[in-house]
N, C-alpha and C positions, 0 to 999 in steps of 0.2 A: 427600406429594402436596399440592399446593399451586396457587395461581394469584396467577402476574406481571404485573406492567403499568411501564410508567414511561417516558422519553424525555429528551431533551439537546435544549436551544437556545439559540442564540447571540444571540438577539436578543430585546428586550426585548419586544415585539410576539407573540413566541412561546411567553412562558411558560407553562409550565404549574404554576397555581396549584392552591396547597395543598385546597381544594374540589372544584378537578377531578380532582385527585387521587385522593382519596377515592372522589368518583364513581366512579372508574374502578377504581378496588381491591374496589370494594364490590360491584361489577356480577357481581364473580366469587363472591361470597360462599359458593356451593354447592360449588367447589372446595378451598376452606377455611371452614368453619365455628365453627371453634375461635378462630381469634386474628387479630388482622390488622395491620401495622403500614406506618408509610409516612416515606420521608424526603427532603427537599429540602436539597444540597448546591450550595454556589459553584463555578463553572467555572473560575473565576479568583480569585486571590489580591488582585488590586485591583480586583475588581468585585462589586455586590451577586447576589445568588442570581434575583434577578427578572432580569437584564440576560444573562446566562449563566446557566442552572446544570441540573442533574441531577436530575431525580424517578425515586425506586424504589418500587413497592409492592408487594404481599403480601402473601396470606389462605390461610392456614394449617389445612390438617388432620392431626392429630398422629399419628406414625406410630412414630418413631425419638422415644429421649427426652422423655416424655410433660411432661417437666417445665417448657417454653419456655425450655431454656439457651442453645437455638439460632436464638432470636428472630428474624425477618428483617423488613427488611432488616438484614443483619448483616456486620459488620467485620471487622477485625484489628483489636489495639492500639493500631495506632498512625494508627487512620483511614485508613491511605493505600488501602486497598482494598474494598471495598463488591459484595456478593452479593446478590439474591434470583431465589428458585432453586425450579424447581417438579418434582418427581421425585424419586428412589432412586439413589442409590450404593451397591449391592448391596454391593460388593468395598472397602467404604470401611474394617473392618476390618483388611485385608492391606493398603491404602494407609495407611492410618495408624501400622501397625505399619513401615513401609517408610519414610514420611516423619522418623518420633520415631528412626530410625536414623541419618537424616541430620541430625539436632541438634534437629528441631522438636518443641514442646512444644503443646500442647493443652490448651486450658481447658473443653471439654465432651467430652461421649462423640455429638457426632452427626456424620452424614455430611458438614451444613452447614458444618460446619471444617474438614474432609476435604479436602471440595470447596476452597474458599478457600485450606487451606495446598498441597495438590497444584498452584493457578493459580502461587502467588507461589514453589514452588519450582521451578516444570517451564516456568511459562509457558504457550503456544499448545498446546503438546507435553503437556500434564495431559491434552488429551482422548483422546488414545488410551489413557490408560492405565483411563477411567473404564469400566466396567461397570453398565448402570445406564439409567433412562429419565428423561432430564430436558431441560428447556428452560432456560438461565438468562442470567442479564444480570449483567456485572462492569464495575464501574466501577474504573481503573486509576488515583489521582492521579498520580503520578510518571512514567505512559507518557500518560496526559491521552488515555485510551484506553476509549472502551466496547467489550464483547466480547457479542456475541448470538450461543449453541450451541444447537444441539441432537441427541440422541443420531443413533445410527447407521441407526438403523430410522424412525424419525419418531416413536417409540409418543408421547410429548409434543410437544404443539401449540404453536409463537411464527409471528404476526403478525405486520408491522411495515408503518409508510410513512415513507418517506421523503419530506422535503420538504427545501425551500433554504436554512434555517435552524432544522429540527429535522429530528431523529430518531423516531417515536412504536414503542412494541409490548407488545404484552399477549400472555397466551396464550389469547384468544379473541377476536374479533370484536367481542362486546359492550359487553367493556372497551375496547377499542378507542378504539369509537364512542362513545364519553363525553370523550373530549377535544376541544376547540374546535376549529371548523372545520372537522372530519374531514368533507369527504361523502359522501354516499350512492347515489353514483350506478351505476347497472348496467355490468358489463361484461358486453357482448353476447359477447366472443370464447368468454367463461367462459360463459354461458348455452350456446353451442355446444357446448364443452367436456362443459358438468355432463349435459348430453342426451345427448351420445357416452359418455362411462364411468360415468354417476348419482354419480360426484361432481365438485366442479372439482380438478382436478389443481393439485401444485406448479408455479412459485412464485405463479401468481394466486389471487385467489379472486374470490367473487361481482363486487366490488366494484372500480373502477378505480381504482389507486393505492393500492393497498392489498396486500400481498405473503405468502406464507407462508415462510419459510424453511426450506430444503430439509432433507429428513433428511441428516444424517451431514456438516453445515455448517456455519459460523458468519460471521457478519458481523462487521469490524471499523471502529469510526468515530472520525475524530479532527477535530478540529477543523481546517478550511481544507484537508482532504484528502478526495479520493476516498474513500469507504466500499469496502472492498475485501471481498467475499463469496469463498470457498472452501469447497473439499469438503476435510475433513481424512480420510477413510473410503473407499475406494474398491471396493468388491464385485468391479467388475471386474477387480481385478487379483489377484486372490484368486482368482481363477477362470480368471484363463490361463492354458490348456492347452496343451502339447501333444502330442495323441492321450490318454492317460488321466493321464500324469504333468502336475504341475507346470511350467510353464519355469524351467531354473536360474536364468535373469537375475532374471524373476521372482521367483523367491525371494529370492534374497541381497539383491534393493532392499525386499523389506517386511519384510526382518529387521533390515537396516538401518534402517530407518524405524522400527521398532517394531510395525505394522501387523499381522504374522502374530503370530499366537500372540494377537491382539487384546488381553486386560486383565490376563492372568494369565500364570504363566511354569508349567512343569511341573514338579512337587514338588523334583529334583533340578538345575532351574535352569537344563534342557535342553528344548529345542522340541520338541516332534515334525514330522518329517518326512513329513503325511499323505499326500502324493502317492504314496507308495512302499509303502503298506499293504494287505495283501490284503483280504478281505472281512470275516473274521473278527475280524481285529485290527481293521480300522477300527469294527465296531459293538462291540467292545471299549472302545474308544477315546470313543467315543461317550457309550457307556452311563456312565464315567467323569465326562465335562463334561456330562451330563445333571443326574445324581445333583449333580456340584457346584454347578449353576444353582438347581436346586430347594433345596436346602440354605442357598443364601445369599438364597436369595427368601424364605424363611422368617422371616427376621429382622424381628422387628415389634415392638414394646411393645404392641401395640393388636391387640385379637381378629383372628385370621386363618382363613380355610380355601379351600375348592375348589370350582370349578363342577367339577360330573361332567354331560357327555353322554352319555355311552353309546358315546362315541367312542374312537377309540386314540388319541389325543394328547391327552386329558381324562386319561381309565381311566391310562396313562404319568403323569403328575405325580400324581394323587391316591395311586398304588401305592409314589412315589416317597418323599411325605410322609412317608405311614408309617413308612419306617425311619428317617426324622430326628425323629419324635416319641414323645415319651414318654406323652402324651395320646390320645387318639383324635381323628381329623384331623374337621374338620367338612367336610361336601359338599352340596352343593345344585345339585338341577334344577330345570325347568320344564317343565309338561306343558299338551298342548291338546287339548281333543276332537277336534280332528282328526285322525284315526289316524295318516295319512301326516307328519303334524306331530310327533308324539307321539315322544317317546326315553325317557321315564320307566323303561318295564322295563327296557332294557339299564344307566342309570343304575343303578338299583336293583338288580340282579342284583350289577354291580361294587360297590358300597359294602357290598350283604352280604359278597362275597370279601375285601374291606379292614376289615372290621368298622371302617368309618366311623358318625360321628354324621351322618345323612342327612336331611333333610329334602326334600322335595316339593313344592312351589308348582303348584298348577293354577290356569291360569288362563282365563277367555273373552276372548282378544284383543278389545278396541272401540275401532276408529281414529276411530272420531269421540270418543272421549273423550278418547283420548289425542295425537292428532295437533297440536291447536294446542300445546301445551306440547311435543312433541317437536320439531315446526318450529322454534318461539322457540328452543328450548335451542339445536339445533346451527348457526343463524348464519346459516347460507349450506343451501341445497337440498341433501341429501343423500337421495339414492335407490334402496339399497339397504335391503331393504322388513323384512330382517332384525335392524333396529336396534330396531322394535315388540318381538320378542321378547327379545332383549339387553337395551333399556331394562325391560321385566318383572322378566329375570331380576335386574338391578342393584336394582334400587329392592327388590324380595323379602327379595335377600341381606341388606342392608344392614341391615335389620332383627336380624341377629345377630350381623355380625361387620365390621370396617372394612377387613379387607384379604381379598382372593382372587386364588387363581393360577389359570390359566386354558390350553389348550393353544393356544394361539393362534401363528399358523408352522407347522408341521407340512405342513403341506399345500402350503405356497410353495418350504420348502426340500427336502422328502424324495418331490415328484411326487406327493401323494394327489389333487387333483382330476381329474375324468373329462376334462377337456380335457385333459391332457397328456399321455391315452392316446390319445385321437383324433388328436394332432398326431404319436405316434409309427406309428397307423395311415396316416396318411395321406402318411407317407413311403415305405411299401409298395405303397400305390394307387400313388402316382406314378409309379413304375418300370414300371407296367403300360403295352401299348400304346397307344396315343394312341386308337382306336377304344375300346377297353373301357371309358375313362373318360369319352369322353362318350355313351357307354352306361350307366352307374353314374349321369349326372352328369342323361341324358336320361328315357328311357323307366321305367328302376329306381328312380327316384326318382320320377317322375310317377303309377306304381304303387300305392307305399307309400302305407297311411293314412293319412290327416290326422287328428292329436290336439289335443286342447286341454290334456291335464294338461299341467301343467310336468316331470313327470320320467317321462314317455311312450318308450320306448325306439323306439317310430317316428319321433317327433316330432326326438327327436336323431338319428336315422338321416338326417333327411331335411336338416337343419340339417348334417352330414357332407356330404354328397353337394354340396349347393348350391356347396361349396366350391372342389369340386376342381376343379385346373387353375391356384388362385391362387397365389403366392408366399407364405411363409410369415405376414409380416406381417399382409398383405389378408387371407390366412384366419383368422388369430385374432382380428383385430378382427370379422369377422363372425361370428365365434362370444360375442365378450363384449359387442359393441357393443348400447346397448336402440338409437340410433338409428344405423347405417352412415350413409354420405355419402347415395345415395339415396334413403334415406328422410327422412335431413336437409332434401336439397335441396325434397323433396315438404312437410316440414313449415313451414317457413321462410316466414315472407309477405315480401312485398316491403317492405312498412315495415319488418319487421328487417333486410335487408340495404340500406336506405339508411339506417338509423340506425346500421348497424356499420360502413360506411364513413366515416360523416361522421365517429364515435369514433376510427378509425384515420387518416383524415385529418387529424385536429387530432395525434395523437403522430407521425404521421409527420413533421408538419412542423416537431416537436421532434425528429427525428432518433429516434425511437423504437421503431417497429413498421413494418411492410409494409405494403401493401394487406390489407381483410379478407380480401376473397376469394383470399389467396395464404396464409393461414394455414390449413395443411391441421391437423383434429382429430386425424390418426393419429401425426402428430410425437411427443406425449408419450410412447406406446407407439413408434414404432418408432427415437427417439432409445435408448430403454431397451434395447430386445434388440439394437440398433446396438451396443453397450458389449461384447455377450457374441458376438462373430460367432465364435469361435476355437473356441465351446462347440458342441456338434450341437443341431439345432432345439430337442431338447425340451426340452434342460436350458437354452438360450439365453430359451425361453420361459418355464421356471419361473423361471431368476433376474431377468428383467424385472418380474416379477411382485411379485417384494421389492422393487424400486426402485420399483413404481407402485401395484399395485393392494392390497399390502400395508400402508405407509402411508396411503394415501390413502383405501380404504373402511375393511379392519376395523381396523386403528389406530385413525381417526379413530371411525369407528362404538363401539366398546371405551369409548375414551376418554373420549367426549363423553357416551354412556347411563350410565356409571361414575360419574362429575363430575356429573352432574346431582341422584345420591343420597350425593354426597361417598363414593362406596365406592371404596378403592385396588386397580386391577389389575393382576398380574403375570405376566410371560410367559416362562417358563422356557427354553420353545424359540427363544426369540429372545434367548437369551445369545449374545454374541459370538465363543463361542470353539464353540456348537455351530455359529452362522452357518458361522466359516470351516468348520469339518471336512464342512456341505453343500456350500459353494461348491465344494472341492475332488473331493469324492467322485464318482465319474465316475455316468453314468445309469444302467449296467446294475446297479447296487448300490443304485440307488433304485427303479427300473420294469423289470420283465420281465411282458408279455403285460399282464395285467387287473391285476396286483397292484404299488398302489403302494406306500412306505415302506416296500420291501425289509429298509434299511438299519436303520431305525427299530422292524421290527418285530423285528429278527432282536436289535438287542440289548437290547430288552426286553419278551419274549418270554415270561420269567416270568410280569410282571404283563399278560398281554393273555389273559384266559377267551377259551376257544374261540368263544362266539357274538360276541366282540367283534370279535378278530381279522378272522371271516370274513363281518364286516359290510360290506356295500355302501358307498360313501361318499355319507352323504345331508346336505340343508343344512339350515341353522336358518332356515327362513322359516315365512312364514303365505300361507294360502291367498288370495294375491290374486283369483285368479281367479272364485274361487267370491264374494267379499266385490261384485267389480265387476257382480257380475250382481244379487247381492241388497242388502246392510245396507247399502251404502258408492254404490250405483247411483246415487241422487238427490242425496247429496252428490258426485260424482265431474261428472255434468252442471252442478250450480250451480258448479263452480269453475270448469269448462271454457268455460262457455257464457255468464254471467250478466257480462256486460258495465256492470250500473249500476254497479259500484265505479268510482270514480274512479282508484283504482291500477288498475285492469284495464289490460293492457298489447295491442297487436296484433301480438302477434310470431311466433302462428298461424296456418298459414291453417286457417281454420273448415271448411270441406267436408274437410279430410284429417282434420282431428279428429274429425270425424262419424262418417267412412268406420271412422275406429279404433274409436269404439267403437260403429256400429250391426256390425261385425264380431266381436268381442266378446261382444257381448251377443246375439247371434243363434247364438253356437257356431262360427263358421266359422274362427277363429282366434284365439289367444289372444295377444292383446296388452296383458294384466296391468304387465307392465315396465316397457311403454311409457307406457303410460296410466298407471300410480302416477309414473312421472319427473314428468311434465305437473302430474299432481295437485297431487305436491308445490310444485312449484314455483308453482303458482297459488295455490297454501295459504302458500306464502311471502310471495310477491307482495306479497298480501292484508295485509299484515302489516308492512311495511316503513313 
C-alpha cells in the first residue's frame, strides 16, 4: 500500500522540478511511511530532461517483502519500462508462476515485478488478468507511452489534470496540489454533485480541472496525441441477461476477451458456466471463490487481522481466516455508548465462536476534535458521517497490526441494504390500482407519525409512501438523495447559479460542458442503472450501486480513514471472481421477502451464529442527530452562519438554512444529513 504522484511534459515551461517533486511525493507520506523514492527521466533521446521529461514518485508502506527489493520507482533491466504502483496483487503468485512459464525470470519475490513483467508480456491486456487493488502509472520507453490504471472497483484512488503540455496525477488531492500552477478553484457543478450523493462523484472532483479516473479504467498518453481514456472491465456485460440465464453472445465475447472468469481460471483449466447453476451449486460455487479471496488476502510479511462487526459479511471473513491460519486470527471492534451505535456484543460473541485474539476499542466520538484533521485528510467534502467511526476504528487498529481485511461488498453485490427491499416492495404497490396508491401516497401516509430517529420504522414508512407513483430512477434517488432537486433548487442562492453558469460559460466556449442548468445531478446515478436495464429493478439497482455508490463513498471512505494511520485494507468480497458470480446470480437467490444475502448466507452458513444470522441490517454511524441538538450545536451555527471568514462563500440561501436547522433543533424533523453535508463542507471551505 503505497502512494503515487508524478507527470510528463513536453515543454520546458512545464517541468516538474526535482523539489516539487518531492513536495509532492512527501505530501502523501501517511500512505507510505516506510521509504520514499522518486525519479526524473528524459522524454527524448536528444533532449535534456528539463525540456521533455517524466517524473515518478512513491512513498512506500511495506507489506510484501519487507526487505525494499522492490524499491519504487522501479524498473526492468534494461530501463526501458518504469512502475510506481500503489496497491496488492493478491494473485501475483499464480501470475508469476504463469509468467516464469513463459521464459520470464524474476530478480525479487514481490508483486511490484509481477506487475511490470505481466505489462511487458501481455501488454494493455495484464489488467484483466490482475486481482488486486491498485492505482499505477507505467512509463513505456520503446511505446513513448504513459499508462494510468486502476482496479475494477475503485478501492485505490489516481487523480489526474490534464493540460496542453503536461500530464499531472497523484493518488490524492494533496499531492496533487503541490505541483506549480495547479489551481484551486471550486467546481460548483461538483458542489451540486457532492450535496446530492455527500460525495463528488467520478470523473470530477471538488475542484475544476482536476479529474478522478474512473474505477475499472486507465488512461493512455503519448506525446502529440489525444490521451485516449477506456474502460478495460465492464460489470454490465457480465450481468446480461436474459430472464435468469446468461446471453450466449454474451458469453462467448467475455470469454473471448478474458473478462469472464475475471483473474483466475478454475483448477482444471475449465470456466464455470454460472448462468446455468441451481441454488445450491451456485453457493457452492461461491463458498469456493470466497475461501479463495480470503486466502490470498492473507498474504502479508507485515502483522495482519480483522475488523469484526457483529455483522455477516465481517463474522464470513474472520470464520474464513481461521481455516487458512495456523495462529489465532487477530479481530478488532469499536464500541460507543450509544446503544443503538454499539455492535460490540455481537462482535464479541463471534470471536469467542472463532477463538479469536479480540480486542475492543471504546470509544466517545468528539467531531470537534477530530473533524478538522478528518476534513484535511480526505481533500474534497465527503459526507458520509460514518467515516468518524471508520476513521476510530483505523487509527485503533493500527496500533497492532498493518494489514486488515474487512467485509466490505456484501451488501452492494448479495442485496443486504433495506433499500433493495423497499425497491422490491414497491414493485408490488405498483400493480395496485391507481386510487389505492394515492391513498397509500395520501391520507396513509399523512397519518403515520412523524419521527426524528434515523432508523424509525415510521420515519422509512413515510419516506416509502412519498414515493410512489415515480419511475424507478426518481424513486431511488429520493431515497438516498441528503439534497433531491427541490430541495436543491430551495437551497441554491442566486450567487451560485450566476457563478455556475459563468464556470460553464467559459468551458462551453471551449467546446466543453452545457449550460449549468441543463446538467441534471441524477445523470451519475441514472447513467449507472441505464447500463443494467436488461436486469429487474432491484438487481438493476444493487449493481449501479457498485459502479457509484460503492467506489465513490465506502471505497473512498475505507481508503482515505485507512491511509491516514498508514493501515492496509482488504476486501475479500470484492474479489473479481466473487463480483462476476453476483453479477450473474439471478435476485431471487439473493432477496426473497425481508431476507437479504440469500445466496451468501446459505453458503456460509456454518460460520453465521444464530443471533448473527437473524440480525437486522444496521449501519456504522454516530448519532448525528442527537450531537446537532447538543455538543456539535454551536459549532454547526458558527460554520453556517458566521460569515467574517473571508473564504465564507454565498452559495446558501440563509433563511432555508435557518428553516433546516431551527427544524431540527426544535424536533420537528430530522435533518442531521443534511445539515452534516453543509457542515462539512463549510468545515472545508474554511480551509482551503
Amino acid at each position: 500500500m503505497c502512494g503515487i504522484c508524478g507527470g510528463v511534459w513536453t515543454t520546458r515551461d512545464r517541468e516538474i522540478r526535482s523539489n516539487v517533486l518531492d513536495r509532492a511525493t512527501d505530501a502523501m507520506s501517511r500512505r507510505g511511511p516506510d521509504d520514499r523514492g522518486a525519479v526524473r527521466i528524459p522524454l527524448r533521446k536528444d533532449a535534456p530532461v528539463e525540456e521533455a521529461g517524466l517524473a515518478l514518485g512513491h512513498r512506500r508502506l511495506a507489506i510484501i517483502d519487507l526487505s525494499n527489493a522492490g524499491r519504487q520507482p522501479f524498473a526492468n533491466d534494461a530501463k526501458t519500462v518504469w512502475l510506481t504502483f500503489n496497491g496488492e496483487i493478491y494473485n501475483y503468485v499464480e501470475l508469476r508462476a504463469e509468467l516464469e512459464a513463459r521464459g520470464r525470470r524474476f530478480r525479487t519475490k514481490t508483486d511490484v515485478e509481477v506487475l511490470l513483467q505481466a505489462y511487458e508480456e501481455y501488454g494493455l491486456d495484464c489488467l484483466a488478468k490482475f486481482d488486486g487493488m491498485f492505482a499505477f502509472a507505467i512509463w513505456d520507453v520503446k511505446e513513448r507511452r504513459l499508462l494510468l490504471a486502476r482496479d475494477r472497483i475503485g478501492k485505490k484512488p489516481l487523480v489526474y489534470r490534464m493540460e496542453r503540455d503536461r500530464l499531472l496525477f497523484a493518488s490524492e488531492l494533496k499531492s496533487l496540489l503541490q505541483f506549480d500552477r495547479v489551481p484551486r478553484e471550486l467546481d460548483l457543478i461538483a458542489l451540486r454533485e457532492y450535496l446530492t450523493y455527500q460525495y463528488v462523484p467520478y470523473p470530477r472532483t471538488i475542484y475544476r480541472g482536476i479529474a478522478k479516473l474512473p474505477p475499472a479504467s486507465y488512461l493512455l498518453w503519448r506525446e502529440g496525441e489525444t490521451p485516449v481514456l477506456e474502460r478495460y472491465w465492464r460489470a454490465e456485460e457480465l450481468a446480461d441477461f436474459d430472464g435468469d440465464r446468461i446471453a450466449d453472445s454474451a458469453l462467448d465475447a467475455l470469454r473471448e476477451s478474458g473478462a469472464y472468469g475475471a483473474a483466475r481460471l478454475e483448477p482444471n483449466g475449465a470456466r464455470t458456466d454460472l448462468g446455468s447453476l441451481s441454488f445450491d451449486e451456485l453457493a457452492q460455487e461461491l463458498r469456493r471463490r470466497l475461501e479463495d479471496a480470503v486466502r490470498i488476502r492473507m498474504r502479508s510479511d507485515a502483522p495482519f487481522g480483522a475488523f469484526l462487526s457483529g455483522g455477516v459479511d465481517s463474522t464470513i471473513v474472520a470464520g474464513m481466516m481461521r481455516k487458512f491460519s495456523s495462529t489465532k486470527i487477530r479481530t478488532f471492534s469499536i464500541g460507543f455508548a450509544e446503544r443503538d451505535y454499539d455492535e460490540t456484543p455481537f462482535a464479541r460473541r463471534t470471536a469467542e465462536r472463532f477463538g479469536t485474539d479480540h480486542t475492543e476499542f471504546f470509544v466517545e466520538p468528539n467531531a470537534k476534535e477530530i473533524m478538522p484533521d478528518l476534513v484535511d485528510y480526505f481533500d474534497e467534502p465527503f459526507a458520509d458521517s460514518s467515516a468518524i467511526p471508520t476513521w476510530y476504528l483505523c487509527q485503533t487498529t493500527r496500533k497492532e497490526v498493518t494489514v486488515a481485511l474487512g467485509g466490505d461488498g456484501g451488501d452492494e453485490l448479495f442485496a443486504g441494504y433495506d433499500r433493495y427491499k423497499a425497491v422490491e416492495l414497491s414493485k408490488f404497490v405498483m400493480r395496485a390500482p391507481a386510487p389505492i396508491r394515492k391513498f397509500l401516497a395520501g391520507p396513509v401516509r399523512a397519518i403515520l407519525p412523524n419521527s426524528i430517529r434515523q432508523r424509525s420504522p415510521w420515519r422509512r414508512a413515510k419516506r416509502f409512501l412519498e414515493t410512489i407513483g415515480m419511475d424507478a430512477v426518481e424513486q431511488y434517488l429520493q431515497w438516498i438523495a441528503i439534497y433531491n432537486r427541490s430541495r436543491l433548487d430551495a437551497l441554491l442562492s442566486d450567487e451560485y447559479w450566476e457563478e455556475a453558469r459563468r464556470q460553464e460559460d467559459a468551458l462551453r466556449y471551449e467546446g466543453a460542458r452545457p449550460n449549468a442548468d441543463e446538467i441534471d445531478c441524477v445523470d451519475f446515478l441514472s447513467d449507472a442503472i441505464g447500463k443494467f436495464n436488461r436486469r429487474d429493478p432491484t438487481s438493476t439497482i444493487s449493481f449501479a450501486d457498485v459502479l457509484t455508490y460503492l467506489p465513490c463513498d465506502i471505497m473512498t471512505k475505507v481508503d482515505m480513514a485507512s491511509m491516514r494511520w498508514s493501515l492496509e485494507t482488504r476486501s475479500p468480497l470484492l474479489d473479481p471472481n466473487v463480483v462476476e458470480l453476483a453479477l450473474v446470480a439471478p435476485l431471487r437467490y439473493k432477496l426473497r421477502g425481508r431476507v437479504g444475502k440469500r445466496l451468501l448466507r446459505a453458503a456460509c452458513a456454518d460460520l453465521l451464529p444464530d443471533e448473527i444470522d437473524a440480525r437486522p441490517k444496521t449501519g456504522f454511524g454516530v448519532p448525528l442527530d442527537v450531537w446537532f441538538r447538543g455538543e456539535l450545536n454551536g459549532m454547526l451555527k458558527e460554520a453556517l452562519f458566521d460569515a467574517s471568514s473571508e473564504r465564507s462563500s454565498n452559495w446558501f440561501d440563509r433563511d432555508y438554512v435557518s428553516r433546516l436547522v431551527r427544524e431540527h433543533e426544535e424536533g420537528r424533523f430530522d435533518h442531521a444529513a443534511r445539515l452534516w453535508s453543509l457542515f462539512v463542507f463549510r468545515l472545508w471551505e474554511a480551509r482551503q
